[in-house]
TORGU-578628 format. One record per residue: x, y, z of N, C-alpha, C, O in turn; residue in three letters. Coordinates in steps of 0.001 Angstrom, whole numbers, plus 500000, padded with zeros to 6 digits. Layout:
<recs>
XYZXYZXYZXYZALA;...
</recs>
This chain:
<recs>
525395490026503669524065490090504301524103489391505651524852488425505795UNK;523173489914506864523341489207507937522746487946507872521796487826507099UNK;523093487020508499522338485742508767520727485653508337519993486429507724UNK;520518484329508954518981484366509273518489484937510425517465485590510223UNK;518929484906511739518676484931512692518984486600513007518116487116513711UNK;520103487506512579520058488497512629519536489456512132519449489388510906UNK;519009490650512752518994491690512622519775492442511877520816492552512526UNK;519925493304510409520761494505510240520887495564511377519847495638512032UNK;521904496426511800522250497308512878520769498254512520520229498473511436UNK;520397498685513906519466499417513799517715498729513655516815499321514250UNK;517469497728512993516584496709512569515809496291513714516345495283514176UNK;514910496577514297514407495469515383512973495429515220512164496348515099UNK;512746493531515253511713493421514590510437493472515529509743492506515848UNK;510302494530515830508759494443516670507859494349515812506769494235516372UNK;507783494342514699506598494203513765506205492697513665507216492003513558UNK;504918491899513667505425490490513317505492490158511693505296491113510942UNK;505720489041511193505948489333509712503771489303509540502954488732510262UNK;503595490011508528502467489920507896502448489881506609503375490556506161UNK;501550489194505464501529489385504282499869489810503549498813489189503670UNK;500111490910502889498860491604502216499023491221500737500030490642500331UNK;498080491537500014497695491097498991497110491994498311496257492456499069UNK;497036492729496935496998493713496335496444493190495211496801492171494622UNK;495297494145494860494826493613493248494794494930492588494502495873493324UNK;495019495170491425495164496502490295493973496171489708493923495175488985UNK;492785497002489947492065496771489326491469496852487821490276496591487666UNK;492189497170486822491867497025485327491636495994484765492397495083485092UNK;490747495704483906490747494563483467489760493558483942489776492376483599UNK;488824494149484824488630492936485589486962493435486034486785494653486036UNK;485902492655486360484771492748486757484392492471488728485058491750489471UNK;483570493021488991483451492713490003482869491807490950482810491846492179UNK;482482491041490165482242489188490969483796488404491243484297487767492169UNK;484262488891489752485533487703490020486648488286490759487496487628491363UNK;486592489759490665487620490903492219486448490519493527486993489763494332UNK;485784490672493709485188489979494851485354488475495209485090488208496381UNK;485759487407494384485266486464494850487269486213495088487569485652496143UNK;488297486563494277489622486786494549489984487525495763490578486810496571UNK;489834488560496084489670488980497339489449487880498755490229487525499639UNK;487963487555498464487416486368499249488418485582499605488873485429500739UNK;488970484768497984489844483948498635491170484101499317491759483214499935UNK;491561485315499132492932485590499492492299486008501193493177485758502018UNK;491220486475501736491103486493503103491037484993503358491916484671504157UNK;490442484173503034490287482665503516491366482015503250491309480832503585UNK;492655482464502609494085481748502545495126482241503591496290481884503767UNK;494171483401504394495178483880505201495946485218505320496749485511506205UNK;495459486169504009496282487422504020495794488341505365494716488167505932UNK;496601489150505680496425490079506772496002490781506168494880490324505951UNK;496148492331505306495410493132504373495507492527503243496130491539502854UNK;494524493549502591493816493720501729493735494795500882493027495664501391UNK;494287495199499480494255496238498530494001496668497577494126495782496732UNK;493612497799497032492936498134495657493887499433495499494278500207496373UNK;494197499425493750494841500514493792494085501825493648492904501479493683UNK;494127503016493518493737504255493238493618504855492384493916506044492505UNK;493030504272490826493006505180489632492128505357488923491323504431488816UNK;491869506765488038490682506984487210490492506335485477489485506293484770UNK;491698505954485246492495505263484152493118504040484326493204503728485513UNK;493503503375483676494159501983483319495076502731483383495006503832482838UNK;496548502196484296497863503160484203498673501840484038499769501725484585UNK;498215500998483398499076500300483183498327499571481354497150499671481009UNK;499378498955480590498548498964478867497249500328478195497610501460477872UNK;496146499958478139495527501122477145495238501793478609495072501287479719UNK;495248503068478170494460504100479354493193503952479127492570504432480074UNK;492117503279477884490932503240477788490732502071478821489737502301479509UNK;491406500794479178491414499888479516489988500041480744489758501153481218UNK;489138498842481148487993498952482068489031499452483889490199499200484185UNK;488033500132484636489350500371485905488238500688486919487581501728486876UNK;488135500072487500487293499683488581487581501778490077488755502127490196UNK;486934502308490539487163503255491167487668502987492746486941502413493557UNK;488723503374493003489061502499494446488278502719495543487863501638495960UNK;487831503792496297486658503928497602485956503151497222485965502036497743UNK;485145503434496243483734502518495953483914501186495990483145500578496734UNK;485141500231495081485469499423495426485573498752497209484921497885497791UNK;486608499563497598487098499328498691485502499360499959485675498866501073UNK;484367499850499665483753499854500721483030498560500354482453497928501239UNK;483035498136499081482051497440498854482888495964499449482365495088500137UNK;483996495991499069485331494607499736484576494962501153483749494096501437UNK;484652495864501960484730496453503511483317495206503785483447494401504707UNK;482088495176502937480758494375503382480959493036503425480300492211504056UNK;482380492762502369481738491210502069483226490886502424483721490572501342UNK;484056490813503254484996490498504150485166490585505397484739491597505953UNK;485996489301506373485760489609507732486748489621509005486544489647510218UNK;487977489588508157488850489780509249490146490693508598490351491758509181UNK;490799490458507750491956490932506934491681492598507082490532492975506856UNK;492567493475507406492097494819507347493007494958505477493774494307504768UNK;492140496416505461492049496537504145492154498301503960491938499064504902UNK;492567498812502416492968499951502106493386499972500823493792498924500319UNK;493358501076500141494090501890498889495643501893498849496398502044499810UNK;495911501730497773497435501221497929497940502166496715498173501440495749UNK;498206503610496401497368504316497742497085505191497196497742505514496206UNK;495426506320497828495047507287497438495299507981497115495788508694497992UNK;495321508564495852496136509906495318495464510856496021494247510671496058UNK;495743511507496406495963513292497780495135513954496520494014514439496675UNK;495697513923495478495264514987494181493930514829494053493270515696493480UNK;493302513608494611491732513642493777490548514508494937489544515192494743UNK;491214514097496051490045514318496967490426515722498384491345515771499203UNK;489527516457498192489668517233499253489898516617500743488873516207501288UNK;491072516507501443491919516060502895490565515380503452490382514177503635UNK;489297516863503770488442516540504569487614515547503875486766515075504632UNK;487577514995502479486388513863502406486807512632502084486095511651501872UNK;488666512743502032489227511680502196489344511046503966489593509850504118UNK;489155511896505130488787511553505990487320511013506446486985510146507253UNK;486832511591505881485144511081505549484857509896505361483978509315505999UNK;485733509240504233485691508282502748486502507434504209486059506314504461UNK;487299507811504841488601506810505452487250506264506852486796505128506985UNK;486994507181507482485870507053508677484696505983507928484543504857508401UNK;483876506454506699482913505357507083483473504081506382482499503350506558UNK;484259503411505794484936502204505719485171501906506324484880500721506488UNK;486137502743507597486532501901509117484743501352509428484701500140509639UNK;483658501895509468482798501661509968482074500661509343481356499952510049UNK;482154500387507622481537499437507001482497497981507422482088496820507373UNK;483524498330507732484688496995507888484470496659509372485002495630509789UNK;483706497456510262483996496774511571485785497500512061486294496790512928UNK;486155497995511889487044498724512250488760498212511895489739498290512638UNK;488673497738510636489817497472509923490590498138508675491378497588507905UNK;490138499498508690490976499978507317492511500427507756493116500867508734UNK;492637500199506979494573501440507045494352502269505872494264501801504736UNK;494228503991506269494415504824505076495457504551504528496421504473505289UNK;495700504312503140496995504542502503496872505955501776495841506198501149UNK;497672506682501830498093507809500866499126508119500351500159507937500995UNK;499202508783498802500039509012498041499850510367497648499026511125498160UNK;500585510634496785501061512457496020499971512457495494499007513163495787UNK;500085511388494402499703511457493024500612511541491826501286512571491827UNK;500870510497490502501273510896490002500555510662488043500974510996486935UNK;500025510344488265499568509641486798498206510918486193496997511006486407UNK;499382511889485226499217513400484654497779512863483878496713513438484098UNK;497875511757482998496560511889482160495542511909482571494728512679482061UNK;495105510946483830493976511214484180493648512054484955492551511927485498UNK;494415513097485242494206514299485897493700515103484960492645515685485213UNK;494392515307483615493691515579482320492720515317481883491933516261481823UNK;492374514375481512490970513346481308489971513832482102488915514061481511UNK;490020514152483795488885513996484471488999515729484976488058516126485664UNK;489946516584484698490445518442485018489865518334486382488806518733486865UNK;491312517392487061491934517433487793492905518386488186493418518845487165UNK;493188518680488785494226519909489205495780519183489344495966519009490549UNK;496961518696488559497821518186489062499355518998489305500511518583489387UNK;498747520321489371499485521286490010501270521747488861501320521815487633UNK;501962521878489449503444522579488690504331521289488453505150521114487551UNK;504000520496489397505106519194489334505362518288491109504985518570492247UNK;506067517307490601505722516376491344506482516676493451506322516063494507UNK;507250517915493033507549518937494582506144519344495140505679519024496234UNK;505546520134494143504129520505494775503222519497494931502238519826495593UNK;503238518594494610502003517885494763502982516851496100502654515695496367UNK;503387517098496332504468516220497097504379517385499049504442517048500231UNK;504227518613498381503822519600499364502591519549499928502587519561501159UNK;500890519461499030499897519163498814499670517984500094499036518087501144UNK;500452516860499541500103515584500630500730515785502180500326515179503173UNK;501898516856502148502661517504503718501543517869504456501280517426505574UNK;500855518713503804499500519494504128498695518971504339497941519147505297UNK;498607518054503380496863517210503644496997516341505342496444516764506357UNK;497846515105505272498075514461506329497949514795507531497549513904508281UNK;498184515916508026498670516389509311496721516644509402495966516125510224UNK;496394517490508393495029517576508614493780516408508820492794516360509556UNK;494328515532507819493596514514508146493468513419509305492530512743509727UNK;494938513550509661495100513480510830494491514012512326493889513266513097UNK;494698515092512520493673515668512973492255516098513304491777516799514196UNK;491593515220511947490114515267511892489993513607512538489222513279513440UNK;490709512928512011490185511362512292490622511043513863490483509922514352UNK;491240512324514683491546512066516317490243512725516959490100512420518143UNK;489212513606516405488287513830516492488404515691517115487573516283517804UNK;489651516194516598489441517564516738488546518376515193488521518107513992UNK;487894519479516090487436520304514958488540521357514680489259521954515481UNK;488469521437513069489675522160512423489173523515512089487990523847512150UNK;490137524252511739489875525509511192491014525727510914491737525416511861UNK;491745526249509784492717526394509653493052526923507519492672526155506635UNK;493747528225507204493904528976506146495250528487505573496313528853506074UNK;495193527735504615496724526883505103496841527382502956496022527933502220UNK;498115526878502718498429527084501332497869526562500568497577527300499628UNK;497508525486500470496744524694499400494888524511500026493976524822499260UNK;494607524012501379493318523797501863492890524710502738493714525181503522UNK;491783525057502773491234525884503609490258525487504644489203525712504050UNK;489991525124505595488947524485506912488400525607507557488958526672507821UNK;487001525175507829486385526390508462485026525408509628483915525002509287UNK;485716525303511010484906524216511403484657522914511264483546522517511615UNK;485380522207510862485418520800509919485559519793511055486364520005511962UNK;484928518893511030484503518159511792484844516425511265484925516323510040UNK;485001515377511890484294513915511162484011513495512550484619513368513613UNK;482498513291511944481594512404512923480377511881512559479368512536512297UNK;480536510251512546481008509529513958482977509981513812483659510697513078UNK;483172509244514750484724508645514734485019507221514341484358506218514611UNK;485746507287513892486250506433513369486228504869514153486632504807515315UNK;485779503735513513485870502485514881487060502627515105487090502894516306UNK;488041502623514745489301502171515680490137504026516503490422505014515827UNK;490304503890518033490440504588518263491695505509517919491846506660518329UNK;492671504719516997493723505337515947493679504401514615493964503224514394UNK;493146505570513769492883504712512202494727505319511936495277506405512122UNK;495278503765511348496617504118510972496429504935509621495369505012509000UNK;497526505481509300498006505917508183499082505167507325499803504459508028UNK;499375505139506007499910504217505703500482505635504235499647506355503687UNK;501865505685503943502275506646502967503176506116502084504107505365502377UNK;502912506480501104503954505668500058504893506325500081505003507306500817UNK;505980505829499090506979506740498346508403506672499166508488506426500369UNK;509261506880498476510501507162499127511683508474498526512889508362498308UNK;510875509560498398511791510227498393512451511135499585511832511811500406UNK;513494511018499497514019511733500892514002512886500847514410513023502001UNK;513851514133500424513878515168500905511859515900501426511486516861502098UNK;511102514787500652509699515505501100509220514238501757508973514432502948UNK;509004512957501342507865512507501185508513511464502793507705511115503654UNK;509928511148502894510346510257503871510595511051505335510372510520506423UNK;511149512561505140509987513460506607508917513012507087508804512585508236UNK;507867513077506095506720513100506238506203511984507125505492512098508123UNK;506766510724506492506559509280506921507270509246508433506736508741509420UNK;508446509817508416508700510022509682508262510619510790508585510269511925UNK;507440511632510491506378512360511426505054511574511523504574511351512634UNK;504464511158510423502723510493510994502506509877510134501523510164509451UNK;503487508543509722503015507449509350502836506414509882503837505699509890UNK;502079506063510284502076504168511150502513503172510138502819502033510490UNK;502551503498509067503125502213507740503251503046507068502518504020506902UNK;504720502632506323505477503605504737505571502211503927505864501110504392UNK;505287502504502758504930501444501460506276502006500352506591503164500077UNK;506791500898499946507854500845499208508162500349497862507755499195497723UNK;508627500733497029509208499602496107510742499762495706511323500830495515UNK;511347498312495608513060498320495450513580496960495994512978496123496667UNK;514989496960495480515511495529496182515587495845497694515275496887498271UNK;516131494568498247516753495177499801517317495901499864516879496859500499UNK;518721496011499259519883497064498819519072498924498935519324499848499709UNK;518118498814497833517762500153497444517109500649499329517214501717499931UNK;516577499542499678515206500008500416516014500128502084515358500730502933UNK;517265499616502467517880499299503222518492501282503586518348502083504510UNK;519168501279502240519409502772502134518286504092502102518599505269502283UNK;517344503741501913515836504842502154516002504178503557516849504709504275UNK;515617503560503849515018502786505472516539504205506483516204505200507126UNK;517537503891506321518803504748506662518362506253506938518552506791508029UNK;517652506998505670517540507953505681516387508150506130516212509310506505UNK;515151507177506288513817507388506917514105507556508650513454508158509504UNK;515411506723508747515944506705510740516247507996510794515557508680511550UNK;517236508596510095517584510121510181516296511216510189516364512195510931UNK;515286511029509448514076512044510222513863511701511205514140512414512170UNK;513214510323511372513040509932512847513525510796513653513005511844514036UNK;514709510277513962515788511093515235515298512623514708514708513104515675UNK;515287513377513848515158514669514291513067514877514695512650515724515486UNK;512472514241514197511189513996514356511079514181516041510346514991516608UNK;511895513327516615512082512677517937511133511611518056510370511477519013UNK;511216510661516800510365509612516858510772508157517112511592507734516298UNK;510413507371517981511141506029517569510711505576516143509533505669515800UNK;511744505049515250511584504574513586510826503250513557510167502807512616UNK;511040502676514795510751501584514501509248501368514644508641500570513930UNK;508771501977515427506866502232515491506040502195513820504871502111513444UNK;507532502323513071506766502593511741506994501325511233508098500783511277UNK;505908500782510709505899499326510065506343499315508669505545499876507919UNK;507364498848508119507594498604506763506994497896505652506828496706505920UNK;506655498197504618505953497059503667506559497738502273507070498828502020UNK;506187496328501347506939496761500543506047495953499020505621494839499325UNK;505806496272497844505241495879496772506134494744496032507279494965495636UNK;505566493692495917506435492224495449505185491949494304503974492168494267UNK;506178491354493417505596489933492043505907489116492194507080489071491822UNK;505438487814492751505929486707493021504698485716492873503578485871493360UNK;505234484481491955504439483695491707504691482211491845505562481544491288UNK;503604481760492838504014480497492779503164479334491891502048479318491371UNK;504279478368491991504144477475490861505204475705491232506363475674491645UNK;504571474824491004505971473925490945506998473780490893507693472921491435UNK;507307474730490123508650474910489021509044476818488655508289477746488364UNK;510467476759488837510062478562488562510177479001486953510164480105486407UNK;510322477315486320510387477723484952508692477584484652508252477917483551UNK;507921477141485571506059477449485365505579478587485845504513479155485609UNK;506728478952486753506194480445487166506499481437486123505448481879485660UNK;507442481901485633508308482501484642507185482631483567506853483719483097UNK;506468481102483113505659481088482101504080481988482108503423482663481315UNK;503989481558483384502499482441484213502931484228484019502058485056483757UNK;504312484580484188504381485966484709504548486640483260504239487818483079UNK;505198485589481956504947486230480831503795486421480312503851487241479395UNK;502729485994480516501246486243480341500955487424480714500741488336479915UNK;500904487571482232500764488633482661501404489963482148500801490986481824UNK;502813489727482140503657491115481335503023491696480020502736492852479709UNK;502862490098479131501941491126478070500738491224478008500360491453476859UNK;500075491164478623498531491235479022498987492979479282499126493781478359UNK;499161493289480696499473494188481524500051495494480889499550496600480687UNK;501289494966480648502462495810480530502685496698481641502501497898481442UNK;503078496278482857503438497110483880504721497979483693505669497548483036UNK;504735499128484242505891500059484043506561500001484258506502499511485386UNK;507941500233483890509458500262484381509669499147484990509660498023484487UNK;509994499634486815510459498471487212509182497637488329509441497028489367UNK;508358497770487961507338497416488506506754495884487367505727495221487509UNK;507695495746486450507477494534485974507963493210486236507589492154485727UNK;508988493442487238510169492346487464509418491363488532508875491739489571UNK;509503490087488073509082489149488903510506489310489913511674489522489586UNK;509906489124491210511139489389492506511191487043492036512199486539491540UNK;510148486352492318510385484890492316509541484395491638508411484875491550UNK;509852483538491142508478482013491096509163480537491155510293480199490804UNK;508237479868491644508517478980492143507671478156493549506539478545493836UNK;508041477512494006507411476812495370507302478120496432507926479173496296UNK;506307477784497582506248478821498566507637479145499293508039480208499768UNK;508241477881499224510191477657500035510802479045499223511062480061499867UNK;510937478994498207511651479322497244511538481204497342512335482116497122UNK;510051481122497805509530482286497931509984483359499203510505484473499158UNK;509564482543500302509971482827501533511250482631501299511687483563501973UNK;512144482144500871513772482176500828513901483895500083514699484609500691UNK;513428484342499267513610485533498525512587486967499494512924488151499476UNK;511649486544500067511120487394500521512340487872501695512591489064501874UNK;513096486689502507513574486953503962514565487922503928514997488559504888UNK;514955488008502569515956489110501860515470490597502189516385491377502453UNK;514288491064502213513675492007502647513298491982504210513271493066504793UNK;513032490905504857512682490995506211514105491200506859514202491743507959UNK;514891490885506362516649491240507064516946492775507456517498493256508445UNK;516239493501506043516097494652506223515604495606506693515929496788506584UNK;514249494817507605513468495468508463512233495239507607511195495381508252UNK;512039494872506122510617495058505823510229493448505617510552492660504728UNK;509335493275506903508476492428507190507197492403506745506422491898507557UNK;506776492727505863505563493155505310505499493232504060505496494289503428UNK;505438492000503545505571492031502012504031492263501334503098491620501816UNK;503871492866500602502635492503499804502200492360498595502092493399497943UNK;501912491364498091502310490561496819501052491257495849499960491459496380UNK;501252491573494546500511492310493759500065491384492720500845490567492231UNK;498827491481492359498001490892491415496944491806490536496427492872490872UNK;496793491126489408496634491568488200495222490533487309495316489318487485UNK;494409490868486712493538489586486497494257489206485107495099489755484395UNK;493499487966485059493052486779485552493539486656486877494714486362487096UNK;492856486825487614493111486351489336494083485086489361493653483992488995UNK;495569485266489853496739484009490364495796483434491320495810483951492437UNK;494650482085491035494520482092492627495495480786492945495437480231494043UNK;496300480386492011497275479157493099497763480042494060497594480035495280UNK;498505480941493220499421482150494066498502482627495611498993482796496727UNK;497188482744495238496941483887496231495934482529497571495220482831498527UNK;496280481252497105496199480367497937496905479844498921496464479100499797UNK;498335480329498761499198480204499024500185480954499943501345480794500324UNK;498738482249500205499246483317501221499821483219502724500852483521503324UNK;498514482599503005499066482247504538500338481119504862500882481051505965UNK;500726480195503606501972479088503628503218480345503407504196480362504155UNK;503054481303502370503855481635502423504948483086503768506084483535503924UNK;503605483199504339503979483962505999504451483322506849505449483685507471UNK;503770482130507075504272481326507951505674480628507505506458480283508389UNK;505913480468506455507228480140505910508392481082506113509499480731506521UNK;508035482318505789508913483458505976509002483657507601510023483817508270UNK;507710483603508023507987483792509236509043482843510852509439483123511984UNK;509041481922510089510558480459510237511638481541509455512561480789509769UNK;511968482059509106513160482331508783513251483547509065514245484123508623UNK;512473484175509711512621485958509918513313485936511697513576486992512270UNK;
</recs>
């Protein structure tokens, strides 16, 4: 691995480091996700996130699950600097044009801080549950979001659309007002290379990740290779990436905190692995592992009972990383 001080080939950090903060909303009511939120803007996080689901996709699918827009506009009133977003919108639920709609008046309830995040979609039951359309498989719905973006794109620069396309159809489509910020970013998950890391390479302002450095170092590789045929500079695109990390005194008190959570939760696959716990040092020593790699943008995920040592600890732990980036 390179130093501290270096760059991996290709790597240059015009991004500065930032850290966001993510809450899954199941489980949980909305005083004490409001008042967690709260504190994680007053500790310092840069964004702000809610995930996107109609179901608990993580333990019972009956589980309580808060709806993300609605959520997210209502965060947009009672916060005042941290920009904020869906981490990230499934493409599958909402027609392009009223996810531009939904994206426009949040920029406007926030004072002009959202980042759209968008995703495919992948979680079949509640597409079932709510007859949802979740199409042939995860290529098409992976096609679906090719389509959507470019359009939504296009509405939130303030052209009127029209356009007979494979999946959406526009006839005059408009959003107005415009949006407060005179480019609302886009923000796209996923890393697969043959659909979804094009994509990011053409009109993403932020691609959202999950993986070690190792995994994400090698997507990041193949995200430069659209670039160059894109004719895009790669680096305009800001990296971020989904972390579990908990701090604590001791990482044998953290360890103890994150087994709670695991069986509370039961998060999937590999979305259960604590990346650290331990002191904020300890933290920022494990995060810088990812900033080597270009992803400066960690954003640490939470689950209720609200971590708030952890999520007190936001702004120590940027500025910590940010000494070693």
């Amino acid at each position: 691995m390179p130093t501290p001080d270096q760059a991996p080939a290709g790597v240059t950090p015009r991004h500065p480091v930032r850290i966001g903060a993510a809450f899954w909303v199941q489980r949980t009511d909305w005083p004490s996700l409001r008042d967690a939120v709260g504190a994680a803007g007053a500790a310092g996080a840069d964004d702000l996130w809610i995930d996107d689901h109609l179901l608990s996709d993580e333990a019972a699918r009956d589980d309580p699950k808060l709806e993300g827009w609605s959520t997210l506009a209502a965060l947009a009133a009672v916060t005042t600097r941290a920009r904020l977003g869906l981490l990230v919108a499934a493409n599958t639920f909402r027609n392009p044009g009223l996810t531009a709609k939904l994206a426009t008046t949040v920029d406007h309830v926030s004072g002009g801080r959202l980042i759209l995040g968008l995703g495919g979609g992948w979680f079949e039951d509640e597409h079932r549950a709510f007859g949802l359309d979740f199409g042939s498989g995860f290529g098409e719905r992976l096609d679906r979001l090719a389509e959507a973006v470019p359009l939504i794109r296009r509405l939130l620069d303030g052209e009127r659309v029209t356009v007979a396309g494979r999946f959406y159809d526009f006839r005059d489509a408009i959003v107005s007002p415009r949006p407060v910020q005179a480019r609302l970013p886009i923000l796209i998950g996923g890393s697969g290379p043959t659909k979804t890391l094009p994509l990011v390479a053409r009109l993403a302002d932020l691609w959202n990740a999950y993986g070690s450095p190792d995994s994400l170092a090698a997507s990041d590789a193949i995200l430069r290779g659209h670039c160059t045929t894109a004719g895009r500079d790669p680096d305009d695109i800001e990296r971020t990436v989904n972390l579990n990390v908990v701090v604590r005194s001791t990482a044998a008190a953290a360890a103890r905190v994150w087994e709670s959570y695991v069986a509370e939760h039961r998060p999937r696959g590999g979305e259960g692995r604590l990346l650290v716990g331990g002191p904020v040092e300890a933290v920022a020593e494990a995060l810088a592992e990812y900033a080597r790699v270009g992803f400066r943008h960690p954003i640490l995920i939470f689950r209720s009972p609200w971590d708030l040592e952890t999520i007190s600890a936001l702004g120590a732990i940027r500025e910590a990383l940010a000494g070693r980036s």
